[in-house]
C-alpha positions as YAML, in Angstrom:
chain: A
units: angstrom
residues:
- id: 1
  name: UNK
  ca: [103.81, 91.60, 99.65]
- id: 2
  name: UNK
  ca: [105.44, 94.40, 97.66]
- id: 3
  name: UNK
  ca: [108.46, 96.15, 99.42]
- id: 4
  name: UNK
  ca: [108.44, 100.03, 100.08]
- id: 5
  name: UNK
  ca: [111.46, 100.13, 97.39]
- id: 6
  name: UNK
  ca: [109.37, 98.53, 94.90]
- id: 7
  name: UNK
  ca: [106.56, 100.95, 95.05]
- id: 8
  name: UNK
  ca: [108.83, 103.75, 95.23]
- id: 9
  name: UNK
  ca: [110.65, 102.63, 92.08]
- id: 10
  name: UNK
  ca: [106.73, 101.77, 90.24]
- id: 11
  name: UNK
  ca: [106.07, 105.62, 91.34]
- id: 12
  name: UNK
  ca: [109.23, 107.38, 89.81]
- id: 13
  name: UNK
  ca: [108.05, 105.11, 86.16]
- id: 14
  name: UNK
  ca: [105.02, 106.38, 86.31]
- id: 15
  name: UNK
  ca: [106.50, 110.35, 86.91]
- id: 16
  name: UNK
  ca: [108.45, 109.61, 84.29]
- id: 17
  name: UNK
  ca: [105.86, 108.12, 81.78]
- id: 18
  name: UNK
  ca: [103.72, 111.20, 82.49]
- id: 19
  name: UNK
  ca: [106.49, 113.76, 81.99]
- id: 20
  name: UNK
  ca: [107.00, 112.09, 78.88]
- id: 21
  name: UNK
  ca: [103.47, 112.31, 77.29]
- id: 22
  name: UNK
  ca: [102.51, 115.88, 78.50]
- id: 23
  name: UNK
  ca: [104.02, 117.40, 76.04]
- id: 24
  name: UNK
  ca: [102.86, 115.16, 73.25]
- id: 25
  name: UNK
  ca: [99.16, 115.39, 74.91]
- id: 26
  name: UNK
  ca: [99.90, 119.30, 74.67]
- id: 27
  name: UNK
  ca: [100.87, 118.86, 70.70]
- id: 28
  name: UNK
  ca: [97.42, 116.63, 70.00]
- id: 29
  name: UNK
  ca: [95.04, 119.27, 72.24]
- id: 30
  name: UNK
  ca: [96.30, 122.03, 69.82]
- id: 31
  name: UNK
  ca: [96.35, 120.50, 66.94]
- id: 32
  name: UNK
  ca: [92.56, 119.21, 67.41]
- id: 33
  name: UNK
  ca: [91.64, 122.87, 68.48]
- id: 34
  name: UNK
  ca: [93.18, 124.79, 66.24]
- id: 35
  name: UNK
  ca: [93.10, 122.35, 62.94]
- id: 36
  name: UNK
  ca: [90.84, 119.39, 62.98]
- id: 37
  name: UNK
  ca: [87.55, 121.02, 64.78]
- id: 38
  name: UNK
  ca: [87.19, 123.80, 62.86]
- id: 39
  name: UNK
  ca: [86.81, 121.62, 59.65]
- id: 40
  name: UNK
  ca: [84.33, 119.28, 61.17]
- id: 41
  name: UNK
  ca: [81.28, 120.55, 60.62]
- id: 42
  name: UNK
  ca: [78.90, 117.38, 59.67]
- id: 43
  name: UNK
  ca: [79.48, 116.02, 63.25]
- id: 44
  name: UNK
  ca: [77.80, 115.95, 66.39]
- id: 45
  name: UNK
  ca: [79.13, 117.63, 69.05]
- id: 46
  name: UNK
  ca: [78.88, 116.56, 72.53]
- id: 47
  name: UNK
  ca: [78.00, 118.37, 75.34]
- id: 48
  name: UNK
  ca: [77.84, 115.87, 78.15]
- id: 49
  name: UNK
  ca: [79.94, 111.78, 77.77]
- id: 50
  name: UNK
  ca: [80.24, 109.90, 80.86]
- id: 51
  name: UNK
  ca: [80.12, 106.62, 81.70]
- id: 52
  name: UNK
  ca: [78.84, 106.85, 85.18]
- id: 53
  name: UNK
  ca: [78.16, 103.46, 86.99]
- id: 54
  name: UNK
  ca: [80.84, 101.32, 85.37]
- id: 55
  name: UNK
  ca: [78.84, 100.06, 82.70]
- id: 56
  name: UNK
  ca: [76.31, 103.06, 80.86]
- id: 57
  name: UNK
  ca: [77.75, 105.17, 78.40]
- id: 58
  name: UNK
  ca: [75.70, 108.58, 78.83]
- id: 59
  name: UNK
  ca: [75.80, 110.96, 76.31]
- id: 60
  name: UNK
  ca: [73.87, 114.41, 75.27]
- id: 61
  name: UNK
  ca: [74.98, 115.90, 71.62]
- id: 62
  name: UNK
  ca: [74.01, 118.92, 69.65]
- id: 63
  name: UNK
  ca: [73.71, 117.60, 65.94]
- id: 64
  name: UNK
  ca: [74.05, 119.92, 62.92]
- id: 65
  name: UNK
  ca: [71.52, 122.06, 61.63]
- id: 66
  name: UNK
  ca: [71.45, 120.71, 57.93]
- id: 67
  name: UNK
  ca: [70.10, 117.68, 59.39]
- id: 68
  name: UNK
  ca: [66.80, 116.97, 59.74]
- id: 69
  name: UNK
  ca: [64.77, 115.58, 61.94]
- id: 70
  name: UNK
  ca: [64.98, 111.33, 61.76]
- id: 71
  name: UNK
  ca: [62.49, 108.75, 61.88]
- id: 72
  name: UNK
  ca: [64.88, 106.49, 64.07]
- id: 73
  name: UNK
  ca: [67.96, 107.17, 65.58]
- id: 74
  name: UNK
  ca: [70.69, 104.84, 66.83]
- id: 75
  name: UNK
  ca: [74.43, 104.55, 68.38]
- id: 76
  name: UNK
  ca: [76.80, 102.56, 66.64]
- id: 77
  name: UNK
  ca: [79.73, 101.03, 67.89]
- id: 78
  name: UNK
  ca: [82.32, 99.52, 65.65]
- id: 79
  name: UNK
  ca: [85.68, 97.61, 66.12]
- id: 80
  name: UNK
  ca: [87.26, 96.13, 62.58]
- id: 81
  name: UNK
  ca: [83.88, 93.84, 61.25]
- id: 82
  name: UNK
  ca: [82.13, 93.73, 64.85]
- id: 83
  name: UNK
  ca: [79.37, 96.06, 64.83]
- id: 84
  name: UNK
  ca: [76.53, 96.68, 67.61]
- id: 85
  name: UNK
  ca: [73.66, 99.18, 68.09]
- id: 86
  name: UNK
  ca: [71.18, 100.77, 70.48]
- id: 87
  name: UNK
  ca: [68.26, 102.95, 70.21]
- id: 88
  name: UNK
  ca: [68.94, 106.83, 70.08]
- id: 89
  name: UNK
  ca: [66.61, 109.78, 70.70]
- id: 90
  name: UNK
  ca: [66.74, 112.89, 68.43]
- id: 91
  name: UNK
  ca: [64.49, 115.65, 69.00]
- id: 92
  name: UNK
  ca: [64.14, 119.64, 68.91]
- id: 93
  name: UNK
  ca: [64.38, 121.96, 71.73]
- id: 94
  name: UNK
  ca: [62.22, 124.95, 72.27]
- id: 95
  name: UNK
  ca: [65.09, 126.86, 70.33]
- id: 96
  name: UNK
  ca: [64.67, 124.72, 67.45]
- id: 97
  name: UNK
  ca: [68.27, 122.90, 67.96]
- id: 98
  name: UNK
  ca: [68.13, 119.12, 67.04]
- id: 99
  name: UNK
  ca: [69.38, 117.28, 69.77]
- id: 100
  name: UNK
  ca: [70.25, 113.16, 70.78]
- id: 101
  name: UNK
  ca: [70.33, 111.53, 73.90]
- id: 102
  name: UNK
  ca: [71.63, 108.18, 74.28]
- id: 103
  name: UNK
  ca: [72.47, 105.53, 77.20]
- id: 104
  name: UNK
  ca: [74.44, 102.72, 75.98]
- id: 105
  name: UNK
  ca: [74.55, 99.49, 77.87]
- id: 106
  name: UNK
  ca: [77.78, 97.86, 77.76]
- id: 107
  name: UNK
  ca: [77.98, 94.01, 79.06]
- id: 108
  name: UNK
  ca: [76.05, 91.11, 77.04]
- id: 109
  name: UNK
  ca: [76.10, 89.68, 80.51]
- id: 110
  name: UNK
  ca: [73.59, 92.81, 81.48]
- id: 111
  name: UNK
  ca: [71.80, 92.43, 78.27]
- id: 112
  name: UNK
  ca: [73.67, 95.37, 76.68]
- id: 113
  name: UNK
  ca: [75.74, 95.22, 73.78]
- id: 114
  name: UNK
  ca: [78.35, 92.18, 73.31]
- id: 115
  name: UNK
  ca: [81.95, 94.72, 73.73]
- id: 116
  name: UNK
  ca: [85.15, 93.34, 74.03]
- id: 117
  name: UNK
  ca: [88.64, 94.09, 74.45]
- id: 118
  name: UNK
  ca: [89.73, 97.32, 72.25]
- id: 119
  name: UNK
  ca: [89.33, 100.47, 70.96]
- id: 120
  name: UNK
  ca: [85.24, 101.08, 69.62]
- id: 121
  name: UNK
  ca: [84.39, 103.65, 67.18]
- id: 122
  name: UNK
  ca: [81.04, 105.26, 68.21]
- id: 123
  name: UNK
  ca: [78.74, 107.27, 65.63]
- id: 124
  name: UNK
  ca: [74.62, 108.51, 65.47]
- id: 125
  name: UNK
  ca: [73.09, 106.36, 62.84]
- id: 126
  name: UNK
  ca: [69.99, 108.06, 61.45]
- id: 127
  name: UNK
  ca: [66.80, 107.14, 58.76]
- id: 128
  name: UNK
  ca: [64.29, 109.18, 57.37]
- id: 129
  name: UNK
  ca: [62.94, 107.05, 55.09]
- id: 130
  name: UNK
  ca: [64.96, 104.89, 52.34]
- id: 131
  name: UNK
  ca: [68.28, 107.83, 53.08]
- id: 132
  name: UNK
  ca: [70.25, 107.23, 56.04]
- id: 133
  name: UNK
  ca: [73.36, 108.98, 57.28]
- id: 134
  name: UNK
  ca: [76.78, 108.22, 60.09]
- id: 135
  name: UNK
  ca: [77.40, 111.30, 62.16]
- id: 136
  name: UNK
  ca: [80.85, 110.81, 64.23]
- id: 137
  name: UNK
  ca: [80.06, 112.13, 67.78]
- id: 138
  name: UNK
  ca: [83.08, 115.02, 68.61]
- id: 139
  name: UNK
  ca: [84.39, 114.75, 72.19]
- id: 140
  name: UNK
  ca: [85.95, 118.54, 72.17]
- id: 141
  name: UNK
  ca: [86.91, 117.87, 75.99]
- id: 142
  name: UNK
  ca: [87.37, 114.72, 77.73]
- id: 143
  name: UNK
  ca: [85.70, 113.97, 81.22]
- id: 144
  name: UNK
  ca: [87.48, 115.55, 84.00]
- id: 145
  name: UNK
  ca: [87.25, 113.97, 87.35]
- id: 146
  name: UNK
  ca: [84.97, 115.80, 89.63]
- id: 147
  name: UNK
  ca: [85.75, 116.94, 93.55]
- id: 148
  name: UNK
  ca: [84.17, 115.47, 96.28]
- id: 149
  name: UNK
  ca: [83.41, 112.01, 98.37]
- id: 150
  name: UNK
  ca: [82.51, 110.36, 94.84]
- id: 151
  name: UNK
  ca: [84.16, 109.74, 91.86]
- id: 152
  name: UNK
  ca: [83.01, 107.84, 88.65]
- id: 153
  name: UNK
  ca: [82.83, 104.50, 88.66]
- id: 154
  name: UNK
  ca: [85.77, 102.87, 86.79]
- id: 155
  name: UNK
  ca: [84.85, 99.08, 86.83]
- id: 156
  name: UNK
  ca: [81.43, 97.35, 85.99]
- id: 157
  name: UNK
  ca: [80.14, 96.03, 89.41]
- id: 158
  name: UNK
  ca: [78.53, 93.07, 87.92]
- id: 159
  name: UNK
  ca: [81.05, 92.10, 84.84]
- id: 160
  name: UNK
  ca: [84.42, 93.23, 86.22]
- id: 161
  name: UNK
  ca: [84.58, 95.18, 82.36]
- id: 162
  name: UNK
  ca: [86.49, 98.46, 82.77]
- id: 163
  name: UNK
  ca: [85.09, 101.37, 80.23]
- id: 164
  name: UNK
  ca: [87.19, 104.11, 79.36]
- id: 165
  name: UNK
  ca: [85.90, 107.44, 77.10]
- id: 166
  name: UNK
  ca: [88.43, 108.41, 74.54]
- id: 167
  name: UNK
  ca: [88.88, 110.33, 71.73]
- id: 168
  name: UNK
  ca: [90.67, 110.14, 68.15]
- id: 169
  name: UNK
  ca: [93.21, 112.03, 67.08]
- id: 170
  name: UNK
  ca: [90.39, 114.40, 65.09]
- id: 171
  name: UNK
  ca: [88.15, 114.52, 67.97]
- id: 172
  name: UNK
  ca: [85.69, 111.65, 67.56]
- id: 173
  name: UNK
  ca: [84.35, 109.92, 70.48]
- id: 174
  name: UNK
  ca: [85.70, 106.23, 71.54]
- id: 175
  name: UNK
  ca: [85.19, 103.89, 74.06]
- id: 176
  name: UNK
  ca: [88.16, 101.57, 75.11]
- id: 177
  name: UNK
  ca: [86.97, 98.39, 76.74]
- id: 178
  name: UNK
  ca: [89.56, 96.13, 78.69]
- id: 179
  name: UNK
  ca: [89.48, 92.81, 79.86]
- id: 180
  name: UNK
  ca: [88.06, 92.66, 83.40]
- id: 181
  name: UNK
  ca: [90.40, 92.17, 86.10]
- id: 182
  name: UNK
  ca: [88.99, 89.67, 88.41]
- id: 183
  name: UNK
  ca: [87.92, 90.64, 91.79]
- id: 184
  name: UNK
  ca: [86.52, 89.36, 95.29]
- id: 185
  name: UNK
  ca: [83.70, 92.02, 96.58]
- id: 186
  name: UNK
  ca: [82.86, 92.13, 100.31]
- id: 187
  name: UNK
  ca: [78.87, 91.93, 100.50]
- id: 188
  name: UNK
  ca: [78.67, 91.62, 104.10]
- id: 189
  name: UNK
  ca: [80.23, 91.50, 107.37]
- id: 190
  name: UNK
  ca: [79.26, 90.24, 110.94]
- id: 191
  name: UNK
  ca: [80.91, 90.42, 114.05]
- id: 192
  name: UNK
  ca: [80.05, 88.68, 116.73]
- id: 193
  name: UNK
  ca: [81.63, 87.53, 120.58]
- id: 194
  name: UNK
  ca: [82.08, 84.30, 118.98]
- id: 195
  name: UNK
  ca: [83.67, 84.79, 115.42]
- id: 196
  name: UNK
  ca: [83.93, 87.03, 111.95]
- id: 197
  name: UNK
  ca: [81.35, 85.85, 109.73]
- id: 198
  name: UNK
  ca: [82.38, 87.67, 105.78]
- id: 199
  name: UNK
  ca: [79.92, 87.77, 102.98]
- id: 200
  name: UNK
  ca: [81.55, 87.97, 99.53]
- id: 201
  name: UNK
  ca: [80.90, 87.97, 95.96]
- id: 202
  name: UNK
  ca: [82.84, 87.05, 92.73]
- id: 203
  name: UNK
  ca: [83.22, 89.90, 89.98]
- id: 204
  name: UNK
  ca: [85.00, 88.71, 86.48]
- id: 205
  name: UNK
  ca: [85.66, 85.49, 87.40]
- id: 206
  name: UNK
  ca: [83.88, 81.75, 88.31]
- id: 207
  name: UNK
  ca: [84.18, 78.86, 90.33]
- id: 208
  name: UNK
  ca: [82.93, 75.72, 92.26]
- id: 209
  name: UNK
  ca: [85.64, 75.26, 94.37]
- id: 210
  name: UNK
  ca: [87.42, 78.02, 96.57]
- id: 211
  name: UNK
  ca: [88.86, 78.31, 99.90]
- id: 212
  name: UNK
  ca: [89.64, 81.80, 102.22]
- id: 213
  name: UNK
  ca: [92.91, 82.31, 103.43]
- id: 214
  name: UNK
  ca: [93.85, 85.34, 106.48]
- id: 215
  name: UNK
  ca: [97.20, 85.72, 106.99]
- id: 216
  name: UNK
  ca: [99.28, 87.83, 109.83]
- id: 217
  name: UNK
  ca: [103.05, 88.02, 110.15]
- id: 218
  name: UNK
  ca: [103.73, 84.68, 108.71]
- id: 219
  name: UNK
  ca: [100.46, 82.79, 110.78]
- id: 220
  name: UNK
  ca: [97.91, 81.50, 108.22]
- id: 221
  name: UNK
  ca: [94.32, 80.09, 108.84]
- id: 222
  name: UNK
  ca: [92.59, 78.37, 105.81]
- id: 223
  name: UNK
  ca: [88.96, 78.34, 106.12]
- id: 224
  name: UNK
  ca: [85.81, 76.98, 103.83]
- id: 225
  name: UNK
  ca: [83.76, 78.83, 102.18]
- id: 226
  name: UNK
  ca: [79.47, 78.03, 101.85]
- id: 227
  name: UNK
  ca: [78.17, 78.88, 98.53]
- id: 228
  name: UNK
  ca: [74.66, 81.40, 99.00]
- id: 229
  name: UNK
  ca: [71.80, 81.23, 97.29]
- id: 230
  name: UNK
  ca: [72.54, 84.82, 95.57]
- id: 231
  name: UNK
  ca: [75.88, 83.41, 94.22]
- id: 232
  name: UNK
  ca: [78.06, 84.96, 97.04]
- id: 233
  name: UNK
  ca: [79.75, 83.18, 99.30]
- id: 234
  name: UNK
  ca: [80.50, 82.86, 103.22]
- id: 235
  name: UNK
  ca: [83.66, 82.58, 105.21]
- id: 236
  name: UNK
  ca: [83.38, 82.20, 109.47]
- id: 237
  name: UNK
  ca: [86.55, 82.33, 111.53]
- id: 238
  name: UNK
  ca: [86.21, 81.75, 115.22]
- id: 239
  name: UNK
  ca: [88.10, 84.40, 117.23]
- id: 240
  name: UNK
  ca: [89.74, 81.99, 119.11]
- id: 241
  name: UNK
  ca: [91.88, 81.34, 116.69]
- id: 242
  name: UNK
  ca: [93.33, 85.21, 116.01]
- id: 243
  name: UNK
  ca: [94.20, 86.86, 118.80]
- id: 244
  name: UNK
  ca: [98.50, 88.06, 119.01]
- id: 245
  name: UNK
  ca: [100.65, 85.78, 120.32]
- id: 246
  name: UNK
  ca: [104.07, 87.39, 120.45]
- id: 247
  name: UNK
  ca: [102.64, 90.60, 119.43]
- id: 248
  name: UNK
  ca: [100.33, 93.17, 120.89]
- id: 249
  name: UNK
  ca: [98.33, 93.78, 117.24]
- id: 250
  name: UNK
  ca: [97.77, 91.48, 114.54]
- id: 251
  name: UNK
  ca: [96.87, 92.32, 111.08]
- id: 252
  name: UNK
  ca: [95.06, 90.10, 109.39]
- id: 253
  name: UNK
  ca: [94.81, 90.13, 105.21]
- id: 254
  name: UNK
  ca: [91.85, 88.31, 103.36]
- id: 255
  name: UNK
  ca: [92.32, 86.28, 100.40]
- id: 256
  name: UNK
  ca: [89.80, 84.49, 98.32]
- id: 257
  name: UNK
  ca: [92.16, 81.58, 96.76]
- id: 258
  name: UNK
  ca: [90.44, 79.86, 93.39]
- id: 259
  name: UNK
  ca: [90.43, 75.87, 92.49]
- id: 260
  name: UNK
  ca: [93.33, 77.51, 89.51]
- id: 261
  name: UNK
  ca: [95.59, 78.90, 91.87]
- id: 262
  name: UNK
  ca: [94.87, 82.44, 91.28]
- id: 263
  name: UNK
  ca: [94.67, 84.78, 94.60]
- id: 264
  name: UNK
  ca: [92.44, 87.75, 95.15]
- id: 265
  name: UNK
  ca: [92.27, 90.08, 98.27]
- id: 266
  name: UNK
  ca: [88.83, 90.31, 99.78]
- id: 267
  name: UNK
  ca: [87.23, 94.27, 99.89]
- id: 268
  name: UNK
  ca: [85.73, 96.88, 98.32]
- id: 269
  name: UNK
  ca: [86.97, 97.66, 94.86]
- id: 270
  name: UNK
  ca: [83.75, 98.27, 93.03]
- id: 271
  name: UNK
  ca: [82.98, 101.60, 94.31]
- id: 272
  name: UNK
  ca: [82.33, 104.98, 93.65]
- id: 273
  name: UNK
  ca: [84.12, 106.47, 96.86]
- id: 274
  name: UNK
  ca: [87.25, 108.20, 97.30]
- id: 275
  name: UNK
  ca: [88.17, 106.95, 100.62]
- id: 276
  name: UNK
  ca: [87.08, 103.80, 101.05]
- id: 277
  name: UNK
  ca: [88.43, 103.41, 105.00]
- id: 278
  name: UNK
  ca: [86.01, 106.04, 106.11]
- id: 279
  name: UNK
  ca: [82.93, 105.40, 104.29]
- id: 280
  name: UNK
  ca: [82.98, 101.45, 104.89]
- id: 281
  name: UNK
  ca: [83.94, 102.03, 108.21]
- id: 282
  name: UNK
  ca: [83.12, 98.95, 110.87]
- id: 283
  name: UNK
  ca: [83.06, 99.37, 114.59]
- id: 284
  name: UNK
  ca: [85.49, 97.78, 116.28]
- id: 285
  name: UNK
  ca: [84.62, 95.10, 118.67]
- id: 286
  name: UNK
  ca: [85.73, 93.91, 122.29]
- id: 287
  name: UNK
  ca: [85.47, 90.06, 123.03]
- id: 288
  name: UNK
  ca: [86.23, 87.34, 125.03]
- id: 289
  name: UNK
  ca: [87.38, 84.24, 123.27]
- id: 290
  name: UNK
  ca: [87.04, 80.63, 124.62]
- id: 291
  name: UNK
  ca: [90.51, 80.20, 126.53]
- id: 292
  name: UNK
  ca: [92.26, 83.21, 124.93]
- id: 293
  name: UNK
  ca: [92.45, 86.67, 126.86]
- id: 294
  name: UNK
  ca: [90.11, 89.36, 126.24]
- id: 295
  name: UNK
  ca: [90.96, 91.62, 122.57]
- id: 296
  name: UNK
  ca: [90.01, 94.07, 120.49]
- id: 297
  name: UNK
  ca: [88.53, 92.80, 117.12]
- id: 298
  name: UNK
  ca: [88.53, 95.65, 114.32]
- id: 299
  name: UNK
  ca: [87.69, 94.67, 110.66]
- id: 300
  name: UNK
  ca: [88.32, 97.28, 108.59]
- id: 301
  name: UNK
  ca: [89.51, 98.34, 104.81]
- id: 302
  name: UNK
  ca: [92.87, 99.84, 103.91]
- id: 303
  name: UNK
  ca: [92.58, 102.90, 101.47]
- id: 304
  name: UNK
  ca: [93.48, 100.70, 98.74]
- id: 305
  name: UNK
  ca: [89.50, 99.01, 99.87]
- id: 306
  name: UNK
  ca: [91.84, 95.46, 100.59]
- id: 307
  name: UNK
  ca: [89.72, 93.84, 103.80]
- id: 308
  name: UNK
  ca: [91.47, 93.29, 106.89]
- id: 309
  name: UNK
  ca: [90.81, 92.43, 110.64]
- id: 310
  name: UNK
  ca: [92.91, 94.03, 113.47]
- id: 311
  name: UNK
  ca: [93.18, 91.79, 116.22]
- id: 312
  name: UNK
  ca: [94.85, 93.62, 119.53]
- id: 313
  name: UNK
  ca: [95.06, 92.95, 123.34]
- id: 314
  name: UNK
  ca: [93.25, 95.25, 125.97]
- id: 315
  name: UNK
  ca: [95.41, 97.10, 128.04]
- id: 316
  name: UNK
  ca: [94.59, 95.56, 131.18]
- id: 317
  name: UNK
  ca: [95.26, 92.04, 129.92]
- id: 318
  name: UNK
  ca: [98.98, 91.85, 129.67]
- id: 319
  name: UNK
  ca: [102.06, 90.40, 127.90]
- id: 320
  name: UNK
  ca: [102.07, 86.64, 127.77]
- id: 321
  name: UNK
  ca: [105.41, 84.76, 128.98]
...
């Protein structure tokens, strides 16, 4: 578990990193305003980029006028010799502008395009005939995190892939793709008088052989998992086996524990919610357990979306001697 002092030293870095790049961020916004855009003139210009469910790259450009009107279209995304493409649609609006639309799948896993790791160069491929022509796509502001209950999503719900929208120094449009980050994805939860029955899912990573592990001030339980026919898997913990012994509340963290040793905390990371603890809340339960005083059972995620199951005593019940 990471100590208060080591969070509070990770923050200050961070401060510090940021206070560091403003001002060269400042230096690269003005110099792409005031010197590289208004030389780019052969370029598309984008009026809407997001990438909005972890894995589609949306986009909406306004191309120049000197161009005319394609027989196919397409997005193309380069990194050094690797080179993929998907179908683009150019058309005219009632005011004559020429305009492209585009949705670009990212994941060969989804049956988009093959990305990996790194930086990828994205440009409008068009052909009218034997002529075709590259037209970089200019991001003249980058996507600004909206208010509200939502966000974007920043990770790929089925690959684990995270997919970032960038820009070059001169204003063209990338994509940085990074390696997914392995995750274990609550899919369901039951509560019952009898036990806590958890539902959960594997995102970036694979395996045959796994075990659950819930841990409270220094008590562990190790539990099976059953594999499920949709490739999730299932955990059960009697209650019997949680309640506070010493203590009047128990806090109980989730881990998923893999055949190579690597540990990942159980919840809900692939989301598009700001607050997590609300949203997914769970009512909290009041059993009985088989030869162990009454208790209140209340699974629940932290606001970092971590799963974890609050195990109290009632009231009425008493210290134990």
């Amino acid at each position: 578990m990471i100590s208060r002092a080591t969070r509070a030293a990770r923050r200050l870095r961070a401060g510090a990193g940021r206070r560091v790049r403003r001002p060269f961020k400042a230096l690269a916004s003005w110099m792409l305003l005031r010197i590289f855009l208004p030389r780019r003139t052969r370029v598309g210009r984008l009026h809407y980029a997001a990438v909005l469910d972890g894995q589609t790259v949306n986009l909406h450009a306004e191309l120049p006028d000197s161009l005319p009107l394609p027989e196919h279209a397409e997005i193309e995304l380069t990194r050094g010799r690797e080179r993929h493409t998907c179908p683009a649609r150019v058309y005219e609006d009632t005011q004559g502008r020429l305009l492209c639309d585009a949705a670009v799948l990212l994941g060969d896993g989804l049956g988009g395009l093959p990305v990996r790791d790194g930086h990828w160069k994205v440009r409008l491929r068009t052909r009218t005939g034997p002529r075709s022509r590259k037209l970089a796509l200019l991001l003249v502001e980058l996507p600004e995190p909206y208010a509200g209950p939502t966000m974007p999503h920043t990770v790929s719900p089925i690959t684990g892939q995270s997919h970032r929208l960038t820009r070059s120094v001169t204003g063209s449009l990338r994509i940085v793709t990074t390696t997914p980050r392995p995750l274990a994805e609550v899919v369901r939860v039951d509560l019952s008088h009898t036990g806590l029955v958890v539902d959960f899912r594997l995102v970036g990573a694979s395996t045959n052989d796994l075990q659950v592990e819930f841990a409270a001030s220094g008590r562990r339980l190790t539990r099976p998992v059953t594999p499920l026919p949709d490739d999730s898997w299932r955990v059960h913990v009697p209650l019997a086996e949680m309640p506070p012994d010493r203590r009047d509340v128990l806090h109980w963290d989730v881990t998923a524990r893999l055949a190579s040793g690597q540990a990942l905390r159980i919840g809900r990371h692939v989301h598009d919610v700001r607050n997590p603890q609300r949203v997914f809340g769970i009512a909290a339960l009041t059993v009985a357990p088989p030869g162990a005083a009454p208790l209140i059972v209340h699974p629940r995620y932290t606001p970092a979306g971590n799963f974890r199951v609050t195990c109290s005593r009632m009231p009425e019940s008493g210290r134990r001697t």
